[in-house]
C-alpha positions in Angstrom: -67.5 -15.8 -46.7 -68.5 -19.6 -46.1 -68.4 -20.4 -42.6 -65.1 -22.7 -43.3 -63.0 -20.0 -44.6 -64.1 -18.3 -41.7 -62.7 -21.2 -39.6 -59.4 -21.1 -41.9 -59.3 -17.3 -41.2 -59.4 -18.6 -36.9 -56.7 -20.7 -37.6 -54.2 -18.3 -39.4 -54.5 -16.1 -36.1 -53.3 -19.2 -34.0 -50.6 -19.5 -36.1 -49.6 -16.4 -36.7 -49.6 -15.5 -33.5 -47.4 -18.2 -32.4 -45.0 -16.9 -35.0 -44.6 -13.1 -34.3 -45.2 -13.3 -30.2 -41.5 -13.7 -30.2 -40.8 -10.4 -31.3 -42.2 -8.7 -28.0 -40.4 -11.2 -25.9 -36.7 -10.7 -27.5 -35.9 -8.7 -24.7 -37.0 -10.3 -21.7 -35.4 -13.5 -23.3 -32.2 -12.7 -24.1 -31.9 -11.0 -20.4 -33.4 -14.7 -18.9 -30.7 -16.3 -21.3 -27.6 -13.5 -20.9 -27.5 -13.7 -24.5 -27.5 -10.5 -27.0 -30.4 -9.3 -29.1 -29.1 -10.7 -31.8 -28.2 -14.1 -30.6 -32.2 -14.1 -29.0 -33.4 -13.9 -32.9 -32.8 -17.3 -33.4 -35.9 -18.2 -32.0 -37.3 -16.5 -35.2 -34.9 -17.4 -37.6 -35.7 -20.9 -36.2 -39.3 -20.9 -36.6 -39.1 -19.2 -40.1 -37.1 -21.6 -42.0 -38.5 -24.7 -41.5 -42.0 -23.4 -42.0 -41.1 -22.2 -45.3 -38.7 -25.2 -46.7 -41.7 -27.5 -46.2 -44.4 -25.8 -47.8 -42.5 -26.7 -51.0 -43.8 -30.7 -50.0 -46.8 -30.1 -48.0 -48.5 -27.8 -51.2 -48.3 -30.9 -53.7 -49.4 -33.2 -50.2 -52.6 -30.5 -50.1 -53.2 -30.7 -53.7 -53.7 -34.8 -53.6 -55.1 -35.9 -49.8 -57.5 -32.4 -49.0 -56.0 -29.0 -48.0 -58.5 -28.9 -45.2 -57.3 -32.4 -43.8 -53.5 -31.7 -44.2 -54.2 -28.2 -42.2 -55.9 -30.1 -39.3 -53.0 -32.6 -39.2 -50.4 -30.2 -38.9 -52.2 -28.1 -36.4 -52.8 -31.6 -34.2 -49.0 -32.4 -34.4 -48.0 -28.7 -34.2 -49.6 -28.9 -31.0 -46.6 -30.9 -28.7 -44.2 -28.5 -30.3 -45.6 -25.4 -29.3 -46.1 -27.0 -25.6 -42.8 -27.6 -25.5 -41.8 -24.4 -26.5 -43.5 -23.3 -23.0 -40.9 -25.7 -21.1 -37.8 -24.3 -22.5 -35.0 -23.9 -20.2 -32.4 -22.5 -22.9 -32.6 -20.3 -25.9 -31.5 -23.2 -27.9 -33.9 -25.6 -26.3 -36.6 -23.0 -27.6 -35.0 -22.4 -31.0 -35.6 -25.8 -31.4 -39.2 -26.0 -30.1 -39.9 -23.6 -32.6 -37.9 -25.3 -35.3 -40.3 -28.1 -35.2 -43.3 -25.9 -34.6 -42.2 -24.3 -37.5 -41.9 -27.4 -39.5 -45.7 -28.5 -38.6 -47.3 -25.2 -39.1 -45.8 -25.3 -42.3 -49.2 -27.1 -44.2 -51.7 -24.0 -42.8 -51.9 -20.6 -44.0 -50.6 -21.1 -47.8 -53.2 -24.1 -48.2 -56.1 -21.8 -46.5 -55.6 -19.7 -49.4 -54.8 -22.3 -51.9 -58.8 -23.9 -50.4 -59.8 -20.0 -51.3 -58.8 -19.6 -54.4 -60.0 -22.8 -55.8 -63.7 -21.6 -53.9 -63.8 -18.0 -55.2 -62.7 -16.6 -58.6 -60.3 -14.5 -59.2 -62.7 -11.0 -59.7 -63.7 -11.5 -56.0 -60.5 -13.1 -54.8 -59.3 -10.0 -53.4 -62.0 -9.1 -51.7 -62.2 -12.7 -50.0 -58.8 -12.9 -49.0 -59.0 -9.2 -47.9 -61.6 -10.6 -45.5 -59.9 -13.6 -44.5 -56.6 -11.4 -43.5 -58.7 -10.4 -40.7 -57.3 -13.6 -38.6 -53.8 -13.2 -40.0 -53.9 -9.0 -38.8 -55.6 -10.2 -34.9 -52.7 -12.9 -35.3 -50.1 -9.8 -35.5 -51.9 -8.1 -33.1 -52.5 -10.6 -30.8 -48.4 -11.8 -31.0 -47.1 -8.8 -29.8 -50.0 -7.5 -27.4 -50.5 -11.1 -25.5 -46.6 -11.3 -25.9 -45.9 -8.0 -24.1 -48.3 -8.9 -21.5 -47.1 -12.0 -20.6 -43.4 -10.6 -20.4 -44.7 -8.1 -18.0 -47.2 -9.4 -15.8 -47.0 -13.4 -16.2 -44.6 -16.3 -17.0 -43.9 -15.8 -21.0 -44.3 -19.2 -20.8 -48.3 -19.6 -20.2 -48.7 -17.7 -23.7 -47.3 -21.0 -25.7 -49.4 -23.2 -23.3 -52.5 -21.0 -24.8 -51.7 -21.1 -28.2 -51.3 -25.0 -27.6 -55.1 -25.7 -27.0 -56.4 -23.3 -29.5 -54.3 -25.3 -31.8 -55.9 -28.4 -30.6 -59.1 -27.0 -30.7 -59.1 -26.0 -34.4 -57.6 -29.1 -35.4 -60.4 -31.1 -34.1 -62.6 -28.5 -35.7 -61.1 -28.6 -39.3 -61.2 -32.4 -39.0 -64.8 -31.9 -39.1 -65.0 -30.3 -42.5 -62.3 -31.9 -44.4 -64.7 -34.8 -45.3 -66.8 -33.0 -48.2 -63.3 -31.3 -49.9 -62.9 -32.6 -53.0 -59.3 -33.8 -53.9 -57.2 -34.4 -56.7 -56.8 -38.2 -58.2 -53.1 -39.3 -59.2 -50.3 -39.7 -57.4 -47.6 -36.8 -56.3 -43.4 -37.7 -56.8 -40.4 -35.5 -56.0 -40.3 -36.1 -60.2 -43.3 -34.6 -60.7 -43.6 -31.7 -57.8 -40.3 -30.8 -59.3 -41.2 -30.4 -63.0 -44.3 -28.6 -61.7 -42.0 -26.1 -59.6 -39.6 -25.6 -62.9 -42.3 -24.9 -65.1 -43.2 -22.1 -62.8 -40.0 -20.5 -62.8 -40.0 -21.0 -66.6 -43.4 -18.6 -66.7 -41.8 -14.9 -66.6 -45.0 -13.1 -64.3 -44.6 -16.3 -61.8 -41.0 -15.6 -61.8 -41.5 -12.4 -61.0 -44.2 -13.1 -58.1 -41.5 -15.5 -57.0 -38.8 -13.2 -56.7 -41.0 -9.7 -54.8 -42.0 -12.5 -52.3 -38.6 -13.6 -52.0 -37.9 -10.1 -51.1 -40.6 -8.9 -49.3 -39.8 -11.8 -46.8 -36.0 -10.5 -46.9 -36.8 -6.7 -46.5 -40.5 -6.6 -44.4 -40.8 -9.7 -42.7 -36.9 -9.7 -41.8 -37.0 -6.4 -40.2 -39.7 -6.6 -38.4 -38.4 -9.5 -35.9 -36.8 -6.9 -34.1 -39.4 -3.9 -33.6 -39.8 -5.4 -29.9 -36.2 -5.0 -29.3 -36.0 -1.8 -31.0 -38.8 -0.2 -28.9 -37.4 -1.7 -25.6 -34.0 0.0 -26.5 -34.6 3.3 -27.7 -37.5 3.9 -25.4 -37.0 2.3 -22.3 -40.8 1.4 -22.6 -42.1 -1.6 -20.7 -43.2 -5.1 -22.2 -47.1 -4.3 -22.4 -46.4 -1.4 -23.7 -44.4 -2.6 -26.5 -46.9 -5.2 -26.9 -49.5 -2.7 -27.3 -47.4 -0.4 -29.8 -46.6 -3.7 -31.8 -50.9 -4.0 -31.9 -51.4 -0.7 -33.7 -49.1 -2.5 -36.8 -52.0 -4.8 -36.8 -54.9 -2.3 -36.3 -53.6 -1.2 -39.3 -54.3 -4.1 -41.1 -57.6 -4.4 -39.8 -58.7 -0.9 -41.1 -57.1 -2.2 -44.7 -60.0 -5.2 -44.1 -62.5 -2.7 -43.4 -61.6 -0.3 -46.6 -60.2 -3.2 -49.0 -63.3 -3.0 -51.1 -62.8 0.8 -52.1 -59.1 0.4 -52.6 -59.9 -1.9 -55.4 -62.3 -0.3 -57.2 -60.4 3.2 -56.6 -56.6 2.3 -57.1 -56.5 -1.1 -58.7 -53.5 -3.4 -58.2 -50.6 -1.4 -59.9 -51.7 1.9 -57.9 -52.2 -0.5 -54.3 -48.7 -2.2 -54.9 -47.0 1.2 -55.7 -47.9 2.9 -53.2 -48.2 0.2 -50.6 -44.9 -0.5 -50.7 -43.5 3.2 -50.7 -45.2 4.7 -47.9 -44.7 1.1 -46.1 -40.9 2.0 -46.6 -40.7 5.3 -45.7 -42.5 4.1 -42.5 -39.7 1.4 -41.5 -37.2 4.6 -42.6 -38.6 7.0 -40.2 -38.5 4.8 -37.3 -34.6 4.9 -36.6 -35.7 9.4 -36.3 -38.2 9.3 -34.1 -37.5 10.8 -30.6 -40.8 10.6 -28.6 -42.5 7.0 -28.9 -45.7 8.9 -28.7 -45.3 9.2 -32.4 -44.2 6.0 -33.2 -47.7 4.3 -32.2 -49.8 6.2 -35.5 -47.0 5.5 -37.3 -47.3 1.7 -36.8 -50.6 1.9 -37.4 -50.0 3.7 -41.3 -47.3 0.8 -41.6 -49.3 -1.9 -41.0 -51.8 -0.3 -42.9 -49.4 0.0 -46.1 -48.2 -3.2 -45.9 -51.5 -4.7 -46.4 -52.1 -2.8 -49.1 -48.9 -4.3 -50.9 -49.1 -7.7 -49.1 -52.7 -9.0 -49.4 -52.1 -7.8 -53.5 -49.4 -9.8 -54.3 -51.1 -12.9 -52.2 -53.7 -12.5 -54.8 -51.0 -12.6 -57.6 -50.0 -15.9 -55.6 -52.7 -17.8 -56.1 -52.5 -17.1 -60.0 -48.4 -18.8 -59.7 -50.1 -22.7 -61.1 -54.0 -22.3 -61.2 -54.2 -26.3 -61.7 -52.0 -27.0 -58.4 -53.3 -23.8 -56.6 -51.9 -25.9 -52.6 -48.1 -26.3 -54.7 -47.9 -23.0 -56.3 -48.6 -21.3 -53.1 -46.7 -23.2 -50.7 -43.6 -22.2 -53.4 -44.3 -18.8 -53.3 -44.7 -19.1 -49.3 -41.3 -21.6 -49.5 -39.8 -18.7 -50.9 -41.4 -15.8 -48.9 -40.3 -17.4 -45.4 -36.2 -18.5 -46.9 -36.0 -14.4 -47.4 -37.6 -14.0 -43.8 -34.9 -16.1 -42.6 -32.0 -14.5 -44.4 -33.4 -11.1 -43.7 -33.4 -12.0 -39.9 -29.9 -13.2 -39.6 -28.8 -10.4 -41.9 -30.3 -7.4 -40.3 -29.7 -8.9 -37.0 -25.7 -8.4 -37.6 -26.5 -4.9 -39.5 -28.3 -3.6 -35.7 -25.5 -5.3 -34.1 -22.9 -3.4 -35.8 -24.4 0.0 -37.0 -27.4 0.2 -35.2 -31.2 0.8 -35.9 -31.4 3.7 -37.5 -28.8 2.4 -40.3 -30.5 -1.3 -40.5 -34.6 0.4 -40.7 -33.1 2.9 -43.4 -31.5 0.3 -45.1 -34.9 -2.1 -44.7 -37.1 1.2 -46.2 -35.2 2.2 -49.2 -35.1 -2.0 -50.0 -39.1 -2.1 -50.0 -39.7 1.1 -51.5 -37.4 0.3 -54.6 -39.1 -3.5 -54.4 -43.1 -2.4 -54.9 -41.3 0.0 -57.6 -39.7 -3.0 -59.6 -42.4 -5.1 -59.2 -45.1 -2.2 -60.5 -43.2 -2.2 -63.2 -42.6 -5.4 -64.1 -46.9 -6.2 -63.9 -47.3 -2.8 -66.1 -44.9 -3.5 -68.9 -47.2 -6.8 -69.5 
């Protein structure tokens, strides 16, 4: 990997670490607050819509002025956002810190793979993006470990004012290399990003790698806002140590890095997605049946291990969705991915409300399992 996608690879674990350190923290905020679990997961839902309804402009903004340049920008202005998500007094004074951080994060992780995919072709692309996950897994892991730890031994607060100079710093880094990117001549209208957007739908596999990531941002990414609460509730366990359990989801993922090259050349992509997304949901399943949280730590680790597997595959499949717009065709796929992560929030947060967690994870299992299934079978019938 070129040193800048190594850079890109830095900044998608500031980001996504400022996206999923809320899950650890659900608890101690909605006690700060005196507001229910399911009130509290706002702050996701909050964060998670915005920065998916804007990658459907900033992926056309990518393709015209430089993907590196609109990623610095957005980590620059991202930057008083996630600042002022440290100062919050109210849940809803931090709902909307992380609306807007959402909204300028937005231009970041599906342009750093847009940038990839127009560097490396598609035989290696895997293999590359399997590398650059690294940042995105230490992101996970870093989200719920530094999350739990500031919930138990420091003001939850100091962990935003941290992820606000590393966002700084990167910017000012990017900045740097945005000069030699070379960017497309023309000019971009809602007329035209639209047409490109309906001629993707028109296309049946991009269709179909629209609608898994629809649903994988519904049934995976929805779910998992609420592992923090889950653990805190059922186990009694302490913040750090929910932060640490959180970690193993994401020391998963960095064993997938490590082993990604094998997996291709042993499974292939129908094999990885299939059985990614099966063992991934008999993993969320078995959670709500687990007595002893002893056991739940190896089994985060095969879950975050699966999901890889099935994720970092159909990211691959993303970057195919408009080859000559590579920043637009992602950011819809991502526009997409993060609108499911929102409904599958609000959704599953009234499901644990009302039935509780062993029915919502069962529910949240048997919907990814049955997903990777469709979607095997919709890439092997071409």
């Amino acid at each position: 990997m070129t040193a800048t996608i190594w850079l890109l690879s830095a900044v998608s674990f500031v980001v996504v670490a400022i996206m999923t350190v809320s899950v650890p923290l659900l608890p101690v905020l909605a006690a700060e607050f005196q507001t229910s679990i399911g009130y509290a997961g706002i702050i996701v839902t909050a964060f998670a819509l915005p920065y998916g309804a804007v990658q459907i402009l900033l992926g056309p903004v990518g393709d015209k002025f430089g993907k590196l340049r609109v990623i610095a920008g957005s980590l620059a202005l991202s930057t008083i956002f996630v600042l002022g998500s440290g100062t919050a007094d109210s849940i809803e004074y931090l709902a909307t810190m992380r609306f807007f951080s959402g909204l300028a994060m937005a231009g970041t992780i599906p342009l750093a793979m847009a940038y990839i995919a127009d560097e490396v072709p598609y035989e290696t692309r895997q293999l590359v993006i399997g590398r650059y996950i690294n940042g995105v897994v230490l992101g996970h892991i870093a989200g719920g470990v530094l999350g739990g730890f500031a919930a138990e031994y420091l003001d939850w607060r100091h962990i935003f004012f941290l992820f606000a100079g590393l966002c700084l710093l990167f910017s000012f880094f990017l900045f740097n290399k945005s000069s030699v990117e070379n960017i497309q001549p023309g000019r971009i209208s809602i007329r035209s990003t639209m047409s490109l957007y309906r001629s993707v739908l028109l296309v049946k596999k991009s269709r179909h790698v629209i609608i898994t990531g629809t649903l994988e941002g519904v049934f995976i990414f929805g779910i998992f806002a609420y592992f923090g609460a889950y653990l805190r509730d059922s186990y009694n366990l302490g913040y750090g140590t929910v932060g640490l359990i959180l970690g193993a989801y994401g020391l998963g993922g960095l064993f997938y890095a490590m082993v990604v090259p094998y997996l291709v050349r042993g499974l292939g992509e129908l094999k990885m997605i299939g059985l990614g997304s099966f063992f991934l949901g008999m993993s969320f399943l078995s959670f709500g049946f687990i007595e002893r949280w002893e056991f739940i730590v190896p089994l985060f680790f095969f879950a975050g291990f699966s999901f890889y597997v099935f994720h970092n595959t159909m990211q691959t499949h993303a970057t195919e969705i408009a080859p000559d717009a590579r920043g637009a065709g992602v950011s819809f796929w991502a526009f997409m991915l993060f609108f499911g992560q929102g409904f599958g929030v609000t959704i599953f947060g009234i499901l644990i409300n009302n039935f509780g967690y062993k029915v919502t994870f069962s529910l949240a299992g048997c919907g990814i399992a049955l997903l990777g299934w469709w979607f095997r079978s919709q890439l092997a019938d071409r």
